[in-house]
LOBAKE-63369 format. One line per 2 residues: number of its first residue (from 1); for each residue x, y, z of N, C-alpha, C. Coordinates in nm, 2 decimals. Layout:
N
NUM> X,Y,Z,X,Y,Z,X,Y,Z ~ ...
***
This chain:
266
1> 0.08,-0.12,0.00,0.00,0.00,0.00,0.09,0.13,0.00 ~ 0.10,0.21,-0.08,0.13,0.35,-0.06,0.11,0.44,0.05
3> 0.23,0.51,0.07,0.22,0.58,0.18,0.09,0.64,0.19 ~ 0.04,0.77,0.03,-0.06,0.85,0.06,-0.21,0.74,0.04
5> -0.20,0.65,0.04,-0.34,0.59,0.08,-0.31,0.54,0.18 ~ -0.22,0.52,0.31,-0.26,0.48,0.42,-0.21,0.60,0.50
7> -0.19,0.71,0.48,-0.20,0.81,0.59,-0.18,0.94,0.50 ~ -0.33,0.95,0.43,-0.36,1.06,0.33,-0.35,1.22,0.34
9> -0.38,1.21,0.50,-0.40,1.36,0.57,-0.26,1.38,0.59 ~ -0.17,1.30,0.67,-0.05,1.34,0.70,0.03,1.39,0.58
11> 0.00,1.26,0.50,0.11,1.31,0.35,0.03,1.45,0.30 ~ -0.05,1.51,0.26,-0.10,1.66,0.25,-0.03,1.72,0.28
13> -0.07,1.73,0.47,0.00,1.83,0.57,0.16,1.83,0.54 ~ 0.23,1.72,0.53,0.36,1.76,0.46,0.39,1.83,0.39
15> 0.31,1.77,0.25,0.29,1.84,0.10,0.31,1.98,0.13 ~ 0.15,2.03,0.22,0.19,2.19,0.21,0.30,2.23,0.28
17> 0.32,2.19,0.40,0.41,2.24,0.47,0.59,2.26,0.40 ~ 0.61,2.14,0.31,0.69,2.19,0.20,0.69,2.30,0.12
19> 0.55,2.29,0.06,0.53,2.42,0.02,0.56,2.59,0.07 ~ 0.54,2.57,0.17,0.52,2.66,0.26,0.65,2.72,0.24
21> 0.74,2.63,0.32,0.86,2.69,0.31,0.97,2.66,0.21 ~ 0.93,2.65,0.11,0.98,2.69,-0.04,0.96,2.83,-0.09
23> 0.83,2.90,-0.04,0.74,2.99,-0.05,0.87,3.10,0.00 ~ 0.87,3.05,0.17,0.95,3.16,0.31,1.07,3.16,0.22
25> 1.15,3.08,0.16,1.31,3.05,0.12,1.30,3.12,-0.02 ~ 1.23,3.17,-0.10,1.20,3.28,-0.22,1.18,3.38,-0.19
27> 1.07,3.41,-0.04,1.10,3.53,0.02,1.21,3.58,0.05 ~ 1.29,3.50,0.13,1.40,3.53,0.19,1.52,3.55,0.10
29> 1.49,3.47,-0.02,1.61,3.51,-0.11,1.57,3.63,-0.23 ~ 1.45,3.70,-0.24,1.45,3.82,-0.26,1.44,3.92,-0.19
31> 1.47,3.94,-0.06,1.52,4.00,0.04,1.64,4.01,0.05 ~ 1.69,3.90,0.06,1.90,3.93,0.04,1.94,3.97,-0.11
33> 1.87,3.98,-0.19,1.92,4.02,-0.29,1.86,4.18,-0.31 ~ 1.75,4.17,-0.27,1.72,4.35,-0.25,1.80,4.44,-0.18
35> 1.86,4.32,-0.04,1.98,4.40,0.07,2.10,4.41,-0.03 ~ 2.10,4.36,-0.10,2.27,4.35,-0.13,2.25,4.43,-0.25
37> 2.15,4.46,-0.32,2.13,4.55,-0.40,2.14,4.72,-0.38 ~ 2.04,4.73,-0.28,2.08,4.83,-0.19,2.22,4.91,-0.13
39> 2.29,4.79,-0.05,2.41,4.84,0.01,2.50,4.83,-0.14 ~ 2.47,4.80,-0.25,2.56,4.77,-0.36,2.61,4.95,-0.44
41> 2.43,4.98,-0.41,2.39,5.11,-0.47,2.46,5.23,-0.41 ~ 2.48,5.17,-0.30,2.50,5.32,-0.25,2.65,5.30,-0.18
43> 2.74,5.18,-0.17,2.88,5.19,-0.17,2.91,5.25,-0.35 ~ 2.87,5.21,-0.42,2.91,5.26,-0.60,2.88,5.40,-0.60
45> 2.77,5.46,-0.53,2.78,5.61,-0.50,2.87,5.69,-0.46 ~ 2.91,5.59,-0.34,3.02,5.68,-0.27,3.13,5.70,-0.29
47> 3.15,5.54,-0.36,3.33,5.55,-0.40,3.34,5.54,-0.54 ~ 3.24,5.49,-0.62,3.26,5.51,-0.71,3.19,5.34,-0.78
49> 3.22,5.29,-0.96,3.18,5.17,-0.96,3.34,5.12,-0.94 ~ 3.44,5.17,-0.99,3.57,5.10,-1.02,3.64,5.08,-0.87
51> 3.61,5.14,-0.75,3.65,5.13,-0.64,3.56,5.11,-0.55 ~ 3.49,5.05,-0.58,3.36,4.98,-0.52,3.37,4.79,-0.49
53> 3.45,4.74,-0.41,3.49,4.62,-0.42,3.36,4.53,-0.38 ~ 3.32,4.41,-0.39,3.23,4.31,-0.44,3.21,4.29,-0.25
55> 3.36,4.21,-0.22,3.39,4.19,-0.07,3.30,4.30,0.01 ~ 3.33,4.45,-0.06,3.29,4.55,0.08,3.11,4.57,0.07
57> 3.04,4.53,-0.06,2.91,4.50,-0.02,2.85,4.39,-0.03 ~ 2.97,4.30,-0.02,2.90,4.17,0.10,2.94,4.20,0.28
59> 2.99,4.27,0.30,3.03,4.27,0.44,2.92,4.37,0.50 ~ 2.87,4.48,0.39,2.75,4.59,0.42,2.63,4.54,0.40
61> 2.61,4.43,0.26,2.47,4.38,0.31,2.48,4.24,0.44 ~ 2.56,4.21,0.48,2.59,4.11,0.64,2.59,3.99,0.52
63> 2.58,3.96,0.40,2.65,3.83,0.40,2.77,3.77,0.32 ~ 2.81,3.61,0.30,2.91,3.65,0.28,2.95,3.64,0.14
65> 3.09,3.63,0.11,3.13,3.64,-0.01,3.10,3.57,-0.09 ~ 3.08,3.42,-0.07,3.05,3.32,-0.19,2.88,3.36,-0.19
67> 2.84,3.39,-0.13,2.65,3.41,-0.15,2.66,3.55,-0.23 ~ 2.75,3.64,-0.21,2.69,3.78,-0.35,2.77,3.78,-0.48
69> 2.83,3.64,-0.43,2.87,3.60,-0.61,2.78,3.53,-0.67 ~ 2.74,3.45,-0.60,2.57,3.37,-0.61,2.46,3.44,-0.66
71> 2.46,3.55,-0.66,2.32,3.63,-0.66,2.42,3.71,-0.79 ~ 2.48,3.74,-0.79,2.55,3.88,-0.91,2.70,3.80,-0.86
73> 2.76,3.71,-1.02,2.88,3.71,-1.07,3.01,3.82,-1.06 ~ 2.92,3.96,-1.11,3.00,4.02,-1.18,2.91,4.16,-1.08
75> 2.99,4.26,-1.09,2.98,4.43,-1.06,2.89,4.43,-1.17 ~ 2.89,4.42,-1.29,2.84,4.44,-1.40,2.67,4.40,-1.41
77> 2.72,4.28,-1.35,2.53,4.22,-1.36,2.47,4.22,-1.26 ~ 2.53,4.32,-1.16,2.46,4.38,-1.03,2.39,4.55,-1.06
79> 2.47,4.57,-1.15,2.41,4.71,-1.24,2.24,4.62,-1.35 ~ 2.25,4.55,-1.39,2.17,4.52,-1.51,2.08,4.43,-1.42
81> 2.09,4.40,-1.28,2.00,4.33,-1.20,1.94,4.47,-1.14 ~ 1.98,4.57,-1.13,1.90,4.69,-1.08,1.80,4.75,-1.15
83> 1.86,4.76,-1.28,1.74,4.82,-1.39,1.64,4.68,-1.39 ~ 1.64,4.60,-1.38,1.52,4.49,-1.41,1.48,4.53,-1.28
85> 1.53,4.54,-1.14,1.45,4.56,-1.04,1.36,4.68,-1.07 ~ 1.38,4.72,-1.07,1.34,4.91,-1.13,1.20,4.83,-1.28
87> 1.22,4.80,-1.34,1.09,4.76,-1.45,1.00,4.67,-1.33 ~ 1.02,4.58,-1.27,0.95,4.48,-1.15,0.88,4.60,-1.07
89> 0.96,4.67,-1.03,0.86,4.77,-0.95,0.77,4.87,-1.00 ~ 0.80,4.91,-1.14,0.73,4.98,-1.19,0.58,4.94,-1.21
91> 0.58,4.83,-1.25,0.50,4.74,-1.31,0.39,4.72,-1.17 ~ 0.41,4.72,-1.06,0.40,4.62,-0.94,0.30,4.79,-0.94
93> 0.37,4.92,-0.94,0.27,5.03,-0.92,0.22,5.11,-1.00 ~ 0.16,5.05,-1.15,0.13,5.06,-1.24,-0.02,5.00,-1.21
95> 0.03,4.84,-1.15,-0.07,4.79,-1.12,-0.18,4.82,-1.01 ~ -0.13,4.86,-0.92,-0.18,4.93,-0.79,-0.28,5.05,-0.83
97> -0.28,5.08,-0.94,-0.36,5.23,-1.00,-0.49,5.19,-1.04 ~ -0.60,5.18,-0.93,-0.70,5.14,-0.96,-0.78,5.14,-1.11
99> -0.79,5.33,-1.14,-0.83,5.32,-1.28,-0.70,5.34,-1.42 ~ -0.65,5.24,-1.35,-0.53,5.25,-1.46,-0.58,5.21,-1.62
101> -0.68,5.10,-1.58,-0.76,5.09,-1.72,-0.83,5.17,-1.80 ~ -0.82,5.29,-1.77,-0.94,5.40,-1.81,-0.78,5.52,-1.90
103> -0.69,5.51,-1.82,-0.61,5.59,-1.90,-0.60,5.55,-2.07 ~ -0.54,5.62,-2.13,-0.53,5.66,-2.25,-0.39,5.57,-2.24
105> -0.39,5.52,-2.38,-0.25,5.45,-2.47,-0.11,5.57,-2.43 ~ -0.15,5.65,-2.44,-0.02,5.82,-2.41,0.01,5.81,-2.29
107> -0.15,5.82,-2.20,-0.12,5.81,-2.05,-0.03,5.71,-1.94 ~ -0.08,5.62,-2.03,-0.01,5.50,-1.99,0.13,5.47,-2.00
109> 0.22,5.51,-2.14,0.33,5.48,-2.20,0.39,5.65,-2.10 ~ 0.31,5.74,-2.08,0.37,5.82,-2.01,0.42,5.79,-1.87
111> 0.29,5.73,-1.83,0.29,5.71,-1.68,0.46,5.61,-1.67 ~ 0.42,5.51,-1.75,0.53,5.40,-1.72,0.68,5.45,-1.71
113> 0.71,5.60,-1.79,0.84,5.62,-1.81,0.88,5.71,-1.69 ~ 0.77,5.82,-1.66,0.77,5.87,-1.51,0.77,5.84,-1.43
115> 0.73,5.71,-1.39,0.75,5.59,-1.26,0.83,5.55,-1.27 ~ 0.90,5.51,-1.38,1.09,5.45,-1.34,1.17,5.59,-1.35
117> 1.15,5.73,-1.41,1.22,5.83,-1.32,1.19,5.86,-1.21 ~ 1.07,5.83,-1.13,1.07,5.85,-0.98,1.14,5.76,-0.96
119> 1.13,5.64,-0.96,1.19,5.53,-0.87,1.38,5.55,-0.85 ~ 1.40,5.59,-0.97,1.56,5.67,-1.02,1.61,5.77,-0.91
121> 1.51,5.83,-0.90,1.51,5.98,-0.82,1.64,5.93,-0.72 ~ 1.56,5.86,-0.61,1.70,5.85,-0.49,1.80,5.82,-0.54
123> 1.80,5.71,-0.63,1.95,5.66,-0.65,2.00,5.77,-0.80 ~ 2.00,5.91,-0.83,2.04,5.99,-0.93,2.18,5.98,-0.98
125> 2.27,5.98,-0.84,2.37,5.98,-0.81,2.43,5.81,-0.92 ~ 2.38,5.75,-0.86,2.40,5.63,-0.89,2.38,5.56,-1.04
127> 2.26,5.60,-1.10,2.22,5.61,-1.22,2.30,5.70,-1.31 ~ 2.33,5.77,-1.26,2.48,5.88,-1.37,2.58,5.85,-1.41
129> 2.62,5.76,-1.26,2.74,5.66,-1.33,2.75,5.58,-1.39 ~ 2.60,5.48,-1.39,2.59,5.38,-1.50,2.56,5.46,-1.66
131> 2.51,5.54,-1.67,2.49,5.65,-1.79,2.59,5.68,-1.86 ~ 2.68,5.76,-1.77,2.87,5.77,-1.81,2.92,5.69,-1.88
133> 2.93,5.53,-1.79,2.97,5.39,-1.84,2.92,5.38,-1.98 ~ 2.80,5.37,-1.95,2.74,5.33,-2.12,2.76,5.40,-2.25
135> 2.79,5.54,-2.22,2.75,5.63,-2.28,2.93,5.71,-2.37 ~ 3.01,5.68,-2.21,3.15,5.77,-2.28,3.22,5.69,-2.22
137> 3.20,5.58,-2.21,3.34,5.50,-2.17,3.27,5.33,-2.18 ~ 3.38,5.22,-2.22,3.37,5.15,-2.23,3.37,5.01,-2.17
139> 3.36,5.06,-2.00,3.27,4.98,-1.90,3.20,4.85,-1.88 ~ 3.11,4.97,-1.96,2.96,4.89,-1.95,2.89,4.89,-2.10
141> 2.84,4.79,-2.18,2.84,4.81,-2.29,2.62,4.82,-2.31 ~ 2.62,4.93,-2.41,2.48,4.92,-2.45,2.43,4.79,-2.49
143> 2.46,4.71,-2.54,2.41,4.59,-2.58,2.33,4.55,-2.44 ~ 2.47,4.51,-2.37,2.43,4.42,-2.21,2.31,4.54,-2.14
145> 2.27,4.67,-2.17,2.19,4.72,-2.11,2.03,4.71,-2.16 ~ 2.09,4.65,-2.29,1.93,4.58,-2.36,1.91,4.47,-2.32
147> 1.98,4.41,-2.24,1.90,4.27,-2.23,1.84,4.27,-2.10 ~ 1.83,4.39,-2.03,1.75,4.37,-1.93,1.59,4.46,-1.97
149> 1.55,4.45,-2.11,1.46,4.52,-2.14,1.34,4.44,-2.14 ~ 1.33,4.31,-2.11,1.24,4.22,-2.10,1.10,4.27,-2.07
151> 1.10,4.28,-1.90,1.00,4.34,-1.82,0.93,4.42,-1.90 ~ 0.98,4.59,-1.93,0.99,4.68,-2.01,0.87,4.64,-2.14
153> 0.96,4.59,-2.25,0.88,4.54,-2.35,0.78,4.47,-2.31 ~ 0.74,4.41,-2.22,0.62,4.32,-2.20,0.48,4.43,-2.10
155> 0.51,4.51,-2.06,0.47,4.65,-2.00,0.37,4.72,-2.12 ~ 0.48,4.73,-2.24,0.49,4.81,-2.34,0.37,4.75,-2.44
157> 0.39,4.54,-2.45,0.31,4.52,-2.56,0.23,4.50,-2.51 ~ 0.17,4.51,-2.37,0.01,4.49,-2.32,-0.05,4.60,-2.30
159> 0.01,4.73,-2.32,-0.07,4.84,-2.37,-0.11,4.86,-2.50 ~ 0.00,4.83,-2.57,-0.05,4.82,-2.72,-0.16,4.75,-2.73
161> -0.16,4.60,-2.74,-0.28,4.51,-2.76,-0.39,4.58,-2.70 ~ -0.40,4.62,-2.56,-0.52,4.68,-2.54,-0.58,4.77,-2.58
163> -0.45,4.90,-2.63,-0.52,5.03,-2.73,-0.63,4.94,-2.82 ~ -0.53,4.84,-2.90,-0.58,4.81,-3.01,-0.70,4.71,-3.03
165> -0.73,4.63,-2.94,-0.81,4.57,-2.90,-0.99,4.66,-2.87 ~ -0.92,4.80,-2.78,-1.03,4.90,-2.75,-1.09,4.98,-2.83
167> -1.00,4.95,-2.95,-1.00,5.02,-3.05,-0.96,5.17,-3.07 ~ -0.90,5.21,-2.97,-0.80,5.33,-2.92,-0.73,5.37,-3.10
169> -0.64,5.29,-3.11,-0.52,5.29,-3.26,-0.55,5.18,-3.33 ~ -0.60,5.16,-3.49,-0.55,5.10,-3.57,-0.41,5.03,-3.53
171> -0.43,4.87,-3.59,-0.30,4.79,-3.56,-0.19,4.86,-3.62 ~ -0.09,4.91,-3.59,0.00,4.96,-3.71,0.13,4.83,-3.74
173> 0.20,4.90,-3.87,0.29,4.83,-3.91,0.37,4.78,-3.86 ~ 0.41,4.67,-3.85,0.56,4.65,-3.77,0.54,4.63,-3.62
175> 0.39,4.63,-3.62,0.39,4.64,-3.48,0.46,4.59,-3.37 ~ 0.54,4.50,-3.40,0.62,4.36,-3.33,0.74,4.47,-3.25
177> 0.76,4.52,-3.37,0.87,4.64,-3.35,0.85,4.78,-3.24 ~ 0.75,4.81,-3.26,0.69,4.92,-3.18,0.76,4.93,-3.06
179> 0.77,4.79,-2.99,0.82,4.84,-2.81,0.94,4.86,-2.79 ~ 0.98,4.80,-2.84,1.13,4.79,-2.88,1.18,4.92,-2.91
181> 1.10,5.00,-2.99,1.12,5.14,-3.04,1.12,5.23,-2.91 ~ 1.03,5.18,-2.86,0.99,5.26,-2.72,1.08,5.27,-2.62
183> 1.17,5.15,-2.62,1.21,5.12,-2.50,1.37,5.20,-2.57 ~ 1.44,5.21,-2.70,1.49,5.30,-2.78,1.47,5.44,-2.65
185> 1.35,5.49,-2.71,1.30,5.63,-2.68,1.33,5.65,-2.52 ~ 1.28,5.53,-2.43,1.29,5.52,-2.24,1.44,5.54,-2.27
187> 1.55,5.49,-2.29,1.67,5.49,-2.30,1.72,5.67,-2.31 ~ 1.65,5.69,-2.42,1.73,5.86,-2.48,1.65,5.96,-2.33
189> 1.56,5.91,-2.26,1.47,6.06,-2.20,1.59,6.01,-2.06 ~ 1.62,5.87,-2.01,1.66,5.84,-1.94,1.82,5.94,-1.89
191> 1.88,5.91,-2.05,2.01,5.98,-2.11,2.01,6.12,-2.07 ~ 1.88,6.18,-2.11,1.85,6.31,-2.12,1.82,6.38,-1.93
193> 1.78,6.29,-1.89,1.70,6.34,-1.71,1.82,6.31,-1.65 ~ 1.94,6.24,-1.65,2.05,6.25,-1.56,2.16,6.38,-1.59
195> 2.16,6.47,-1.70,2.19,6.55,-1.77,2.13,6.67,-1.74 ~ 2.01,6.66,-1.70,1.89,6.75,-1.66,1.94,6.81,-1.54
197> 1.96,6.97,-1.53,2.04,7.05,-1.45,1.89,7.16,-1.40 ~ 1.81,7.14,-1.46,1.70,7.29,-1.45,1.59,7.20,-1.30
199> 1.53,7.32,-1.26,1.46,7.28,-1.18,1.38,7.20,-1.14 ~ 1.34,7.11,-1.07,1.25,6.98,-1.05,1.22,6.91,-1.13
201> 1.36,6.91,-1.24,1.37,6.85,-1.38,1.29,6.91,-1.48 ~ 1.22,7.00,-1.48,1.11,7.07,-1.59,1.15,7.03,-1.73
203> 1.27,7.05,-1.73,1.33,7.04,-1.91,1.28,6.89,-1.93 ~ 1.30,6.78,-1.83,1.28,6.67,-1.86,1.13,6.63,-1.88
205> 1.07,6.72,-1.84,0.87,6.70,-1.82,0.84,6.75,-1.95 ~ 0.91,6.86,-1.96,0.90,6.93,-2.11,0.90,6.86,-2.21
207> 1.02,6.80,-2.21,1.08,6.69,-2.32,1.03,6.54,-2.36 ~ 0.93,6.51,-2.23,0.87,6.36,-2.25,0.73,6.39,-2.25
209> 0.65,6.52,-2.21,0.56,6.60,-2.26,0.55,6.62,-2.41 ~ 0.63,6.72,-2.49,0.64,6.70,-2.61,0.63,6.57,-2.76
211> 0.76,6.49,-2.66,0.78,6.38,-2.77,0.65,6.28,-2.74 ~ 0.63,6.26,-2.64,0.51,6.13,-2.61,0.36,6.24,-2.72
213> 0.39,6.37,-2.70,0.25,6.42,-2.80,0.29,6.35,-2.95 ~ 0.41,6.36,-2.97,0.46,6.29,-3.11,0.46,6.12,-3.13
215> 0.45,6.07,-3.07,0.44,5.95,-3.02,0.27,5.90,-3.09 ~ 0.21,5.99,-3.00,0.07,5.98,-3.00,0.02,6.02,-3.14
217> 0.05,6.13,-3.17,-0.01,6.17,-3.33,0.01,6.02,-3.39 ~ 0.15,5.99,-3.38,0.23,5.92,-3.52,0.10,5.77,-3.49
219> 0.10,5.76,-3.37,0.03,5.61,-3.37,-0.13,5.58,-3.43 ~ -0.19,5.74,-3.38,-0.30,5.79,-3.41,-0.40,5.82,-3.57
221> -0.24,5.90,-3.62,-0.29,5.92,-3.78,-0.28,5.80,-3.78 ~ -0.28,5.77,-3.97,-0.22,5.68,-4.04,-0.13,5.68,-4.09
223> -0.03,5.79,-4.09,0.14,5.82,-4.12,0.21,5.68,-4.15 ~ 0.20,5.59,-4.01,0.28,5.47,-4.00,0.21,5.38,-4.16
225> 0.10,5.36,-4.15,0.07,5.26,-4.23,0.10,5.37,-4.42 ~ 0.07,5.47,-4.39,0.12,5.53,-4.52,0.27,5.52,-4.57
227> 0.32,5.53,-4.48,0.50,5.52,-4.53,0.51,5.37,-4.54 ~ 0.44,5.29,-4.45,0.48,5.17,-4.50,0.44,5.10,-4.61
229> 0.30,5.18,-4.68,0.27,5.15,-4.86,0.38,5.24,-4.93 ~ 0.42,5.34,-4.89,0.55,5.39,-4.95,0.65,5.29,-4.99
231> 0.67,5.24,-4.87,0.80,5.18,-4.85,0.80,5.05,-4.98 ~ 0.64,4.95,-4.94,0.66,4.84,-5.02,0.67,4.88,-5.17
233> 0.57,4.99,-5.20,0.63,5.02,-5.33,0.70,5.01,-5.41 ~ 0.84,5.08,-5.37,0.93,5.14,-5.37,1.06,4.99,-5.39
235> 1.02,4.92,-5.25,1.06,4.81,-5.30,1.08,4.69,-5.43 ~ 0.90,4.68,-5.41,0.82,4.58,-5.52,0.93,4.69,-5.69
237> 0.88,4.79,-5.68,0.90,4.84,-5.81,1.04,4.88,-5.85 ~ 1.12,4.92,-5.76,1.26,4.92,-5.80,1.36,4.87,-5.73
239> 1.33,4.78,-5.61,1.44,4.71,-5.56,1.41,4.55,-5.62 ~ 1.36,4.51,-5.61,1.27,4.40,-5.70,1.37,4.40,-5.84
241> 1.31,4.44,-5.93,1.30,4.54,-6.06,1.51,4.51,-6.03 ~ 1.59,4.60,-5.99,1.71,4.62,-5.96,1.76,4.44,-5.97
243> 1.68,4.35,-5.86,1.80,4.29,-5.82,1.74,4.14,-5.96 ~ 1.61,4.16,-6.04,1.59,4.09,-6.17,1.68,4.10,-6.24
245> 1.74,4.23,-6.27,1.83,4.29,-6.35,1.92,4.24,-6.37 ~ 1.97,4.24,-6.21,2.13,4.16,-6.21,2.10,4.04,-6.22
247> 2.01,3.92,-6.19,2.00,3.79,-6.14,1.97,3.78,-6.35 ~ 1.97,3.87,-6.43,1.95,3.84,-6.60,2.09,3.82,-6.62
249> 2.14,3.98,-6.56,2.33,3.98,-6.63,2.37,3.84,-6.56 ~ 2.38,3.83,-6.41,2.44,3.70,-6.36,2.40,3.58,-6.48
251> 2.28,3.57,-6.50,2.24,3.48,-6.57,2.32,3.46,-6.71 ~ 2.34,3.56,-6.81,2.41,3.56,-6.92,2.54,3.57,-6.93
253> 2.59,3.56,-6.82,2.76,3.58,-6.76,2.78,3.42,-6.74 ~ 2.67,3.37,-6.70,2.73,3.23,-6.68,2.72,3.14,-6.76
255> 2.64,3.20,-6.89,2.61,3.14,-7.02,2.74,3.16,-7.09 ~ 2.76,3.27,-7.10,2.90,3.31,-7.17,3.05,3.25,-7.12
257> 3.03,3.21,-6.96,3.13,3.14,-6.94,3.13,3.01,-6.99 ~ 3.04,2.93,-6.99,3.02,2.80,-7.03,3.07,2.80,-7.13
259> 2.98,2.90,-7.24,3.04,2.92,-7.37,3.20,2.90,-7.43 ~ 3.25,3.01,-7.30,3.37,2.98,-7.36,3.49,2.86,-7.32
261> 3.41,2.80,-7.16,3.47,2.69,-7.15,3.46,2.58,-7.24 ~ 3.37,2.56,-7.32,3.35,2.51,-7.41,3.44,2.48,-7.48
263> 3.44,2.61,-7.58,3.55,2.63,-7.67,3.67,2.63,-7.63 ~ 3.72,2.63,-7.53,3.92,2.58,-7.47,3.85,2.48,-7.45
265> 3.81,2.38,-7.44,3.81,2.25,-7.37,3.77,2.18,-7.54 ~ 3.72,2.20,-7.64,3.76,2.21,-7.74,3.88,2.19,-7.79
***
């Protein structure tokens, strides 16, 4: 007989009780990784990223060395584990916004990019340096800063579907592309707001005020789907057309070679 058919209740109460604390041991280990995140942030503040040793924030967040190699290998992917934290939270109070469903496609893609500059806010300091890195020195590379764009893009394509679904915007072209673009655009205001010297950042309210109105038109008209009949056009009729041309010459070049291997082999 099987354990769970001769003591069915007990085996359960294990079951969960496993559960349970598989649950407390994911808690706990996004807690030390938030601590060590933290004390990570703000030793790289102080001293800097290049004199910022790995050792001195394991010793600041209390644990030890082989566990914040465990959680972040590298300085590097303790920076790219930050920005994913920062999209996780955004998301977490995006969601919290009772009538968040009532905002507008604009509202929304606005809201999203203002909530990860708030969240930025305390750590400014800290965010400059990784901006620096990316931007005028060869550190930290933009590539490795796209791959924590995951969250981000997935933020991004459940607004779209829903515009579109609400019937807010026509599907536009390329749409696949769209977030991707976006997350492009979060990168340059991001660039732009640590740069940002004027008062309570205004230049930067100004700047993501304006362009998100540009954003909006462009999604709104039919601009996108017009250029993209432009585009195929243009293609079909002279890039097409172009590469027949050559795929003729190619064609009568290798006639003529034959030709004349012929004749020497002759």
């Amino acid at each position: 007989m099987l354990y769970i058919d001769k003591y069915p209740y007990l085996y359960y109460t294990l079951l969960n009780y496993k559960g349970e604390l598989m649950k407390i041991s994911q808690k706990a280990k996004a807690k030390t990784k938030a601590k060590i995140l933290e004390k990570a942030v703000d030793l790289i503040t102080e001293k800097g990223f290049k004199n910022a040793s790995m050792r001195e924030m394991a010793k600041n967040a209390g644990v030890s060395n082989p566990t914040i190699y465990n959680y972040f290998p590298s300085k590097e992917k303790l920076l790219y584990a930050y920005i994913e934290q920062k999209h996780i939270e955004t998301a977490e109070i995006l969601e919290r916004i009772s009538d968040f469903h009532t905002y507008t496609l604009r509202e929304q893609l606005q809201a999203l990019v203002e909530t990860e500059l708030e969240l930025y806010l305390e750590d400014r300091e800290f965010v400059t340096q990784i901006s620096e890195m990316v931007f005028h020195s060869s550190s930290v590379k933009l590539e490795s800063v796209y791959e924590t764009k995951e969250k981000f893009i997935e933020i991004v394509e459940q607004m779209l579907d829903i515009a579109i679904e609400a019937g807010e915007i026509d599907e536009p072209p390329f749409k696949e592309h769209l977030p991707l673009l976006f997350w492009d655009y979060y990168i340059s205001v991001v660039a732009y707001w640590v740069k940002d010297d004027s008062e309570m950042f205004e230049n930067t309210t100004q700047f993501i005020d304006h362009s998100m109105g540009v954003i909006e038109a462009l999604l709104r008209s039919n601009i996108l789907n017009k250029a993209n009949d432009l585009g195929m056009f243009l293609f079909k009729t002279h890039l097409l057309s172009a590469l027949e041309k050559f795929s003729t010459k190619k064609s009568t070049f290798t006639n003529v070679k034959r030709k004349l291997k012929g004749l020497l082999d002759g």
